[in-house]
C-alpha positions in Angstrom: -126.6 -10.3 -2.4 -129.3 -8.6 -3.9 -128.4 -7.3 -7.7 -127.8 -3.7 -8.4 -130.5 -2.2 -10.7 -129.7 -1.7 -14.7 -129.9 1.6 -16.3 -132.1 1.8 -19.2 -130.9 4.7 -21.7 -133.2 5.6 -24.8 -131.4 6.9 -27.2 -133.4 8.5 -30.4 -133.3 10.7 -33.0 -134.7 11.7 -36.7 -133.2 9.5 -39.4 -129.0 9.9 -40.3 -128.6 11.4 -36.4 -126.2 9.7 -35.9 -127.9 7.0 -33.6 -126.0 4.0 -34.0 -122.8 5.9 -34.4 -122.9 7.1 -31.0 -124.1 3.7 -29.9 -120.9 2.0 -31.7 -118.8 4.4 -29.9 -120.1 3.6 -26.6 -119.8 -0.4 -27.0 -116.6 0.3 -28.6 -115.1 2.4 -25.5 -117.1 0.2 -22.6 -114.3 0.5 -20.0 -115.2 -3.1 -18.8 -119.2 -2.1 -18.8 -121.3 -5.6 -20.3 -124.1 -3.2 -22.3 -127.1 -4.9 -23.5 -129.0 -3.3 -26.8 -132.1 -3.5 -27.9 -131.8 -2.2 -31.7 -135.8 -1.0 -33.5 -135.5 -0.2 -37.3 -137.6 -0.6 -40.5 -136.9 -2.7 -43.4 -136.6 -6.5 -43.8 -132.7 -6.1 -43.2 -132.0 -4.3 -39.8 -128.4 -2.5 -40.6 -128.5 -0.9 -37.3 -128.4 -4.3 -35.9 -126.2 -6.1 -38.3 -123.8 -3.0 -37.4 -123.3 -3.4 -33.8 -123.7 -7.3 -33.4 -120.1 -8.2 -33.3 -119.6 -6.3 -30.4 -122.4 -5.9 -27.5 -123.0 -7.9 -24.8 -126.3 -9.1 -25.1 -128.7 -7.8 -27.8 -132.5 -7.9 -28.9 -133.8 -6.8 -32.5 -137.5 -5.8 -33.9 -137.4 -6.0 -37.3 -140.1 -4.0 -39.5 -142.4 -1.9 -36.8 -141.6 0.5 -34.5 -141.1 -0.2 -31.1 -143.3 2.2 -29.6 -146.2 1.4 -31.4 -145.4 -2.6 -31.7 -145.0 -3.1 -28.2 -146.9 -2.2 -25.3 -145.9 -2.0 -21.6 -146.1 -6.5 -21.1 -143.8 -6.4 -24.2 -141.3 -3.8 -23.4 -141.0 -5.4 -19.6 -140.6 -9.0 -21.9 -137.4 -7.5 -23.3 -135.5 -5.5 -20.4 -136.5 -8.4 -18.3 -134.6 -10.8 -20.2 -131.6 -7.8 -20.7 -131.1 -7.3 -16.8 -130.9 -10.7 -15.9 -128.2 -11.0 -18.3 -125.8 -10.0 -15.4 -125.6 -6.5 -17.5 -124.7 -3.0 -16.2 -126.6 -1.3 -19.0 -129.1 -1.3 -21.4 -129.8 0.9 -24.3 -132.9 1.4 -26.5 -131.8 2.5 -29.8 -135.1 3.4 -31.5 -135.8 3.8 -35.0 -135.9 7.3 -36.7 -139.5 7.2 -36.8 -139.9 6.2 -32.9 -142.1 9.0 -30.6 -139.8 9.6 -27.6 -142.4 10.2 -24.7 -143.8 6.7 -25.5 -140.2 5.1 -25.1 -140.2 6.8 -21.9 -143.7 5.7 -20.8 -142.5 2.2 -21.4 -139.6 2.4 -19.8 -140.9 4.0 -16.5 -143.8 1.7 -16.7 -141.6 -1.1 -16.3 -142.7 -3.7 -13.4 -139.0 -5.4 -13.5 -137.4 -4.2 -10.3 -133.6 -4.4 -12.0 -134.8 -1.4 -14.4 -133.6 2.1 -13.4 -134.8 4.5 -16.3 -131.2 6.2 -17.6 -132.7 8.7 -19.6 -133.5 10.1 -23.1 -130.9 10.9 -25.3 -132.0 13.3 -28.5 -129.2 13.2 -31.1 -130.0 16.5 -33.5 -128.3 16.4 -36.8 -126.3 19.7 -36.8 -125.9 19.9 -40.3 -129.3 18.9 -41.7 -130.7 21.0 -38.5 -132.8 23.5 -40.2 -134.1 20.6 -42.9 -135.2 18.4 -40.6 -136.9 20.7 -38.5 -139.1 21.6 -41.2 -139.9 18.2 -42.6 -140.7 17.2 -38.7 -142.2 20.4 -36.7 -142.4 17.8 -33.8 -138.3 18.3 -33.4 -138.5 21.5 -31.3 -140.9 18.9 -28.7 -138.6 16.0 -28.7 -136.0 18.7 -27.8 -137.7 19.8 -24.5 -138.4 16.1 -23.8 -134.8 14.9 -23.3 -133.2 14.3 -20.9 -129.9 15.1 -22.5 -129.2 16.3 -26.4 -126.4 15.8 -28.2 -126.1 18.2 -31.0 -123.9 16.0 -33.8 -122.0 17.2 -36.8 -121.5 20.6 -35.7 -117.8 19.8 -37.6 -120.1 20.0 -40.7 -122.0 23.6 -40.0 -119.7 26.9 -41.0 -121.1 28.8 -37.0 -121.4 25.8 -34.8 -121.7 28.3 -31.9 -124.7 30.2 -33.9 -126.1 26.7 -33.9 -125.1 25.7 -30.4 -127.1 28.6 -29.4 -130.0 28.2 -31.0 -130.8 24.5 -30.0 -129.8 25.4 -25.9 -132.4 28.0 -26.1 -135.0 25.6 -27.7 -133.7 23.1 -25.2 -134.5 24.9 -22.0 -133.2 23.5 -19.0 -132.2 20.8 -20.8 -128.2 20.3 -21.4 -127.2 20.3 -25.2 -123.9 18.6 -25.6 -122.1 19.8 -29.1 -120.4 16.9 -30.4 -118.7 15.1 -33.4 -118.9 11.6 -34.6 -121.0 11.1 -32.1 -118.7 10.7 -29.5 -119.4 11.4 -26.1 -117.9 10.1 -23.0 -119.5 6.7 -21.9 -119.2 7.4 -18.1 -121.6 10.6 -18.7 -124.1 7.8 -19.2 -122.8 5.4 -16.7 -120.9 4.5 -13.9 -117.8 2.5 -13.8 -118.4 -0.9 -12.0 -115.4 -2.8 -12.4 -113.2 -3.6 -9.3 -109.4 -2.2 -8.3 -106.8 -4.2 -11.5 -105.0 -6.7 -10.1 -101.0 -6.2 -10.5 -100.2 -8.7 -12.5 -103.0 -10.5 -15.3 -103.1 -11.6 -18.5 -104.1 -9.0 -21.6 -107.5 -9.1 -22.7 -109.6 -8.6 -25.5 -111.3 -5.6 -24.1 -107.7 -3.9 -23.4 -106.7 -4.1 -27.1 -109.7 -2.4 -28.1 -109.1 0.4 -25.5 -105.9 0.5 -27.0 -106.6 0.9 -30.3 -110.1 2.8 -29.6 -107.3 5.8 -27.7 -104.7 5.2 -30.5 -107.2 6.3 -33.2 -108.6 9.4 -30.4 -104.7 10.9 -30.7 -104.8 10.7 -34.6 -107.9 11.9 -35.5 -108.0 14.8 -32.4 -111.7 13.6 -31.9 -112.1 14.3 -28.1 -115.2 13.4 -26.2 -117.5 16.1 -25.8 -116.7 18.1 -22.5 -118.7 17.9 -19.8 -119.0 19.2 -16.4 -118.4 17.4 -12.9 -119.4 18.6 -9.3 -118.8 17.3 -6.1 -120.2 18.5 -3.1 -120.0 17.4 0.5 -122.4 18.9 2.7 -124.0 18.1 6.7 -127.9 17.7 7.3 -129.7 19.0 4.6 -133.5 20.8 5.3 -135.9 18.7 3.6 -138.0 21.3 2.1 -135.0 23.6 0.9 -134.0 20.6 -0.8 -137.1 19.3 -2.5 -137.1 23.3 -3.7 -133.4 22.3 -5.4 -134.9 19.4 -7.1 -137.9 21.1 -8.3 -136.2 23.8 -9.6 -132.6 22.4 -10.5 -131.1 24.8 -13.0 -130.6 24.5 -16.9 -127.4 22.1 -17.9 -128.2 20.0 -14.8 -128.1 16.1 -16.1 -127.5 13.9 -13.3 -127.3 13.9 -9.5 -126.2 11.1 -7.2 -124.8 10.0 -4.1 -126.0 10.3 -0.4 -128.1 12.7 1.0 -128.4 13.3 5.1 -131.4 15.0 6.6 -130.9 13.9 10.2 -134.7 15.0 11.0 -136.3 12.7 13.7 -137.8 9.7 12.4 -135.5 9.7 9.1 -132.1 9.8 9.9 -131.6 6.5 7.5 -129.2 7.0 4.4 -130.6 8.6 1.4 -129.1 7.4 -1.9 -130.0 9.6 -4.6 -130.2 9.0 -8.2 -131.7 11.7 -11.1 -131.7 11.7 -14.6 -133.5 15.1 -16.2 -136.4 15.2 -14.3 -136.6 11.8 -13.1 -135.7 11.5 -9.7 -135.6 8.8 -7.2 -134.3 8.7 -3.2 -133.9 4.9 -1.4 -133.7 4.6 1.8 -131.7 2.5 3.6 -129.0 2.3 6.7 -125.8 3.6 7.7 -122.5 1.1 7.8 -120.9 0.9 11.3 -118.6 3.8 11.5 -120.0 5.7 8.4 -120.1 9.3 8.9 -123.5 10.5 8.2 -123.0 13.6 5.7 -124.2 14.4 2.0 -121.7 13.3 -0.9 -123.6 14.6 -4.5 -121.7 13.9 -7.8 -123.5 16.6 -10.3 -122.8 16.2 -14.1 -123.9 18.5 -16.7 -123.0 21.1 -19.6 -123.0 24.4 -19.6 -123.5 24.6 -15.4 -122.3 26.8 -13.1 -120.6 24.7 -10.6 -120.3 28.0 -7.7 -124.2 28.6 -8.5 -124.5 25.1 -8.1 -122.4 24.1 -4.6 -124.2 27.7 -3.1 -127.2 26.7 -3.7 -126.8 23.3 -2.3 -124.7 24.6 0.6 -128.1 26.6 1.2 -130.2 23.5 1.4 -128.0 22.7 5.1 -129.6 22.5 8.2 -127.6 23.5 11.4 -130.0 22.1 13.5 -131.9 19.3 12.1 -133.3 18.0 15.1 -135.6 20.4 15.7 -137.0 20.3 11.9 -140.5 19.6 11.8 -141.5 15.6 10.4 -143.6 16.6 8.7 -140.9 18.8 6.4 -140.3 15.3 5.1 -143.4 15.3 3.0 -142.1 17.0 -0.3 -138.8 14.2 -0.3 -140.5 11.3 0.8 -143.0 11.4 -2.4 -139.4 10.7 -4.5 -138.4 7.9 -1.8 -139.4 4.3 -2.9 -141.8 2.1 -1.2 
């Protein structure tokens, strides 16, 4: 059985974002998920790393350099290759305040190691030291456009949140900006749930306790995840051209797309699995089961969407007739399907 791919999440930020809080709050609420970190910081004594040791999976630490200048594409493939054949279901990057974002991403899509699926950049914005930082690093406003999600942190700490809120989606663009505290977002924004049906009867494990006590503190300190939007959509054939339009041209808020797309045109009537993260996009082809109706299933997740806006424009992409739609409408798809 061949292994299902790892998603590689990048998650930076300027100095006191709020990096490895998030990242302790997503090993500390893993639903079951075995996460793998690789942990960058300066100084002799990585705290980042002695912070989240006790409790990840599997973990890798570069001590005094930054990762995207002390490694290059050989050295980066080095690491997740050792990660994903850790039988992990995620790995994330946590790099070091001083880390440039679009080289993380280079190095991550560069990757050679089939098992790597690039997850996305996360840019964590320090709501309260907002305006400071922005002045001190100029280059802010870029990493901004650059993500593939931001999470805006601290906005308990800023008197107009919403001002703020604002200001940062408009800098953003299309990109969704998820207001937040503590950093605590929902894992399964990130991820997907892997683990299997519970059996009925089994003994208590370590990982339930924590839940337990990880939902225990939730309830008294009122900290909820930040909210996020869902969309499902089930749709027929879709026209391959109205739909390479959609991904082209997904609207602001948009973060992830999955699930199985059907364009029933002669010659590619296979199953499409589609997988998305910003403007990453990928499309594998591969068969139908016996007995498998051949439709579209999309999960979209987001903030800020429009989920009408959304299912129209997707209903829009349907073809009533797709076996008289030209091959060689397959061309703007088939540059996102892989070889």
């Amino acid at each position: 059985m061949a292994k299902r791919r790892v998603p590689v999440v990048i998650v930076a930020g300027f100095l006191g974002s709020g990096k490895t809080t998030l990242l302790n709050h997503l090993l500390s609420n893993t639903r079951g998920v075995r996460i793998g970190v690789v942990v960058n910081d300066f100084g002799s004594v990585n705290v980042d790393a002695l912070s989240v040791a006790g409790q990840v999976d599997s973990m890798l630490s570069l001590e005094n350099g930054c990762l995207c200048c002390a490694v290059d594409t050989a050295g980066m493939d080095a690491m997740l290759t050792k990660l994903t054949s850790a039988d992990l279901d995620l790995v994330v990057i946590e790099a070091s305040g001083l880390a440039e974002p679009r080289s993380l991403v280079r190095l991550v899509l560069a990757s050679t190691d089939p098992l790597v699926e690039y997850g996305g950049l996360i840019e964590l914005v320090d709501a309260a030291e907002f305006e400071t930082t922005r002045a001190r690093h100029p280059e802010l406003d870029e990493h901004v456009r650059l993500a593939d999600l931001v999470v805006l942190n601290k906005v308990d700490r800023v008197a107009d949140p919403g001002r703020l809120t604002a200001l940062v989606r408009e800098l953003a663009g299309p990109t969704p900006v998820l207001p937040t505290e503590h950093g605590r977002i929902d894992p399964e924004l990130l991820f997907d749930r892997v683990r299997g049906p519970e059996p009925v009867a089994r003994q208590l494990s370590f990982e339930d306790l924590r839940e337990e006590d990880a939902d225990a503190h939730d309830h008294c300190h009122e900290h909820a995840h930040a909210a996020y939007d869902t969309l499902t959509v089930t749709a027929g054939a879709l026209h391959p051209r109205r739909f390479a339009a959609f991904l082209e041209g997904r609207p602001g808020g948009l973060y992830r797309m999955k699930g199985t797309v059907y364009f029933g045109v002669p010659g590619h009537r296979q199953r499409f699995t589609l997988h998305t993260v910003g403007a990453y996009t990928r499309l594998v082809r591969s068969t139908w089961a016996a007995g498998e109706q051949r439709r579209t299933e999309l999960v979209l997740i987001g903030s800020g969407i429009d989920p009408q806006a959304l299912r129209a424009a997707l209903k829009a992409c349907e073809e009533p007739a797709p076996d008289e739609v030209d091959e060689q409408s397959m061309l703007p798809v088939l540059r996102y399907v892989e070889s």
